[in-house]
C-alpha positions, 0 to 999 in steps of 0.5 A: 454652213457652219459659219452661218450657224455661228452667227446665228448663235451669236444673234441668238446670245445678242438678243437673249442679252438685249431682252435681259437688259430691257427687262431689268430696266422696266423692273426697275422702274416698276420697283420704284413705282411700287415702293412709292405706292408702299410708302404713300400712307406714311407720306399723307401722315407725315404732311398731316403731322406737319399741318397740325404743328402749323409746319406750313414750310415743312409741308412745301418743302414734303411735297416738293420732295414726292413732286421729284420723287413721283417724276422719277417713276410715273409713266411717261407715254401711253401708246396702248401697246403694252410692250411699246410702253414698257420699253418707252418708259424704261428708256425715259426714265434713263434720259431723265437721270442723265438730264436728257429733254424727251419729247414724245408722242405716241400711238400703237394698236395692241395688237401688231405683226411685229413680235415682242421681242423685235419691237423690243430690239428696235426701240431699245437700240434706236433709243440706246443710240440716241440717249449715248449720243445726247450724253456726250453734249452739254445739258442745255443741248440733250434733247431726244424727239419720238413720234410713233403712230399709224401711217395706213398699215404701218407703223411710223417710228421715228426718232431724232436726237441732238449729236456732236458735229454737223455733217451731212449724209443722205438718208441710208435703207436697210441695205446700206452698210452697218451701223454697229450691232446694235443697228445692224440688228434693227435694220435686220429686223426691219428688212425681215417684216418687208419694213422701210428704214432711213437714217440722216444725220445733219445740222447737229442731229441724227434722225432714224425712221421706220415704217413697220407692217402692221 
């Protein structure tokens, strides 16, 4: 019993560290957007400046620096749930300063069974995972692939990223061994909404899917 309960406090402080975490990303980037907004007068000013003083290079070079600057913090993915999206375009904007290629495709019903919180941990560890396995690559090699929509009454996440090697496993459920913490708590969460979850890793990259009930 009280082995049970120390574990439990651990989960506990684990996902009250992991929540932190997210949400830090997520300010960050809503900091950035705003601060862009802030100062977007002074950016149509400044260019008006130069286009009056006939500073045509000046003017490409201006919007050339806010192209780069708005990249940085405009939303990624639109998925239609707010949390999905918060979660998603925090983590993409880390692959995007570590030179990471994203490809993304999603789609999630406003409302799901999944609480936030869960669908927090699941995204944000399976993307951690990812984005730590593409940064030991060369740039040309970073690539993260995620797909998300509605397959019947479930939701299909499923992710894949380039890795070192190329060895081969079969795929694993949520009964297999750990993975690390982090995984492990996702497998939990999966096994805890009666999901599916598989994992392969093969030809230099590793693939994790998961099947959610609505």
């Amino acid at each position: 019993m009280l082995f049970d309960k120390l574990i439990a406090k651990r989960v506990a402080v684990a996902e009250e560290e992991i929540l932190k975490k997210h949400y830090a990303e997520v300010e960050n980037m809503y900091r950035k957007m705003r601060g862009w907004r802030h100062d977007y007068r002074h950016h149509i000013q400044t260019m008006k400046v130069h286009m009056q003083n006939g500073e045509y290079e000046e003017v490409n070079r201006f919007l050339d620096m806010l192209d780069d600057d708005l990249t940085q913090v405009e939303t990624v993915i639109k998925t239609g749930n707010r949390m999905a999206d918060a979660i998603l375009n925090s983590k993409l904007s880390i692959a995007t300063a570590k030179n990471i290629k994203v490809k993304a495709e999603a789609r999630i019903p406003v409302s799901l069974s999944v609480s936030e919180l869960d669908l927090c941990i699941v995204l944000g560890n399976l993307l951690d995972n990812a984005i730590e396995a593409c940064s030991s690559l060369p740039e040309e090699e970073r690539l993260i692939r995620i797909y998300m929509e509605m397959k019947g009454n479930y939701l299909y996440l499923s992710v894949t990223n380039t890795a070192e090697g190329k060895k081969k496993q079969s795929f694993k459920t949520t009964k297999g061994e750990g993975h690390g913490f982090g995984l492990a708590r996702v497998d939990t969460i999966v096994k805890k909404y009666g999901g599916y979850l598989t994992r392969a890793s093969e030809d230099g990259a590793f693939s994790t899917e998961v099947l959610l009930p609505q």
